[in-house]
N, C-alpha and C positions, 0 to 999 in steps of 0.2 A: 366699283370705286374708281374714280379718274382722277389722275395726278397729273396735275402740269407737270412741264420738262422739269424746269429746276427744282421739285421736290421729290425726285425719284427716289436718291440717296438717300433724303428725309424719310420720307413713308414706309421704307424696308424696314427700318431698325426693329430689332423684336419687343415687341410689349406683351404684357400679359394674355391680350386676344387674338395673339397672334403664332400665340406657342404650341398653342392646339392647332395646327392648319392640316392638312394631308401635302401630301407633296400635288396633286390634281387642283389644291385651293392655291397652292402658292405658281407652279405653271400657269393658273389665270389670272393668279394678282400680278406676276409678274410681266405677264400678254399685256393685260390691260394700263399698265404704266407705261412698257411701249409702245401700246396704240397711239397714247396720250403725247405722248413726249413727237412720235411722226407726223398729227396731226398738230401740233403747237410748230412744227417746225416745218407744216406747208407741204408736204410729200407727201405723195399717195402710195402705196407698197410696191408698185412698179418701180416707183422713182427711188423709194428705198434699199428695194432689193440691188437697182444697179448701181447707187451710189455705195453699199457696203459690199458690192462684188459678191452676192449670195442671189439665190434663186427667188421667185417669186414666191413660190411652196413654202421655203423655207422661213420669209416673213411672215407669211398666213398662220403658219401654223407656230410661230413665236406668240402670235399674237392672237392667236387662238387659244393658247395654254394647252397644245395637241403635243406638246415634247419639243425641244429642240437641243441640238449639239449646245456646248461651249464655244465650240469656233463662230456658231451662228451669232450667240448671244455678244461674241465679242467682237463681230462685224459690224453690227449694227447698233450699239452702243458705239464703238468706235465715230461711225457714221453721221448717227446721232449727237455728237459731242459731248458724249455722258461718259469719259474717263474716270471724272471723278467719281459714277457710282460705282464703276469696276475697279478703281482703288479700294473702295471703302468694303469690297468682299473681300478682293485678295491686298492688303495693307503691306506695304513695304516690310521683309525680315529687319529688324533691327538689334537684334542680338545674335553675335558672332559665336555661332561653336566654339570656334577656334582661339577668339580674345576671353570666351569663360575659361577655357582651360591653360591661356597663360594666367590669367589673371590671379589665379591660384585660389579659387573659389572650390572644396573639395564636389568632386562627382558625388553627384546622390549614389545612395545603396540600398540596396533593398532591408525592410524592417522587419527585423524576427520578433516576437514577440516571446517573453518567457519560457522557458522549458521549463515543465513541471517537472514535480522529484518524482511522479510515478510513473511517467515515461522513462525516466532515467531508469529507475528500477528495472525494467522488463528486459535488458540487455541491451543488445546491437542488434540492429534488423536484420531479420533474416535468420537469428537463433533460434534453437528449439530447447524451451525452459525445460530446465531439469525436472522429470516426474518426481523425484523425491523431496524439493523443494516444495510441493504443492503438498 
């Protein structure tokens, strides 16, 4: 599948044929958007590798769906002028730890679920029931 530049960010979104993928399908879905997106934008992988200050290997093999770092991926998106698809993975924090807990919103707690009364019965853990009880 080939994706012009501008619909890189578009075409990731997950849909339902896309939930099933391996991580080998999505290394090549993802190669093949930045093939697309280097050839829309005139550069051959030499010219890409030097423009995002990464090796030639390392574009080959982006672009091969053969694995690549994060630092790779975010050379060359950088390079490429696709920020906005590396937004739209890691999206700005917008919620403050630190303004939930002025703001006086109580911490979550963990949820117990009822104690049954014949739990209750059997003692405290770790006792040994009375033989004449039985």
């Amino acid at each position: 599948m080939v994706v012009a530049p501008n619909n890189l960010a578009r075409s990731s979104r997950a849909s339902s044929s896309t939930a099933s993928l391996s991580t080998d399908d999505w290394e090549a879905r993802v190669g093949t958007q930045f093939r697309a997106a280097r050839i829309g934008a005139g550069l051959d992988q030499s010219a890409l590798a030097a423009l995002a200050g990464t090796s030639l290997g390392a574009v080959k093999n982006l672009e091969n769906g053969r694995g690549s770092t994060l630092k790779t991926i975010v050379h060359v998106a950088r390079a490429l002028g696709l920020t906005g698809w590396l937004e739209s993975i890691a999206p700005p924090i917008t919620v403050s730890p630190i303004a939930l807990l002025r703001s006086g919103t109580p911490a979550r707690s963990r949820v117990y679920g009822p104690r049954s009364t014949a739990a209750a019965s059997v003692g405290t853990p770790g006792s040994i029931p009375d033989a004449e009880a039985n």
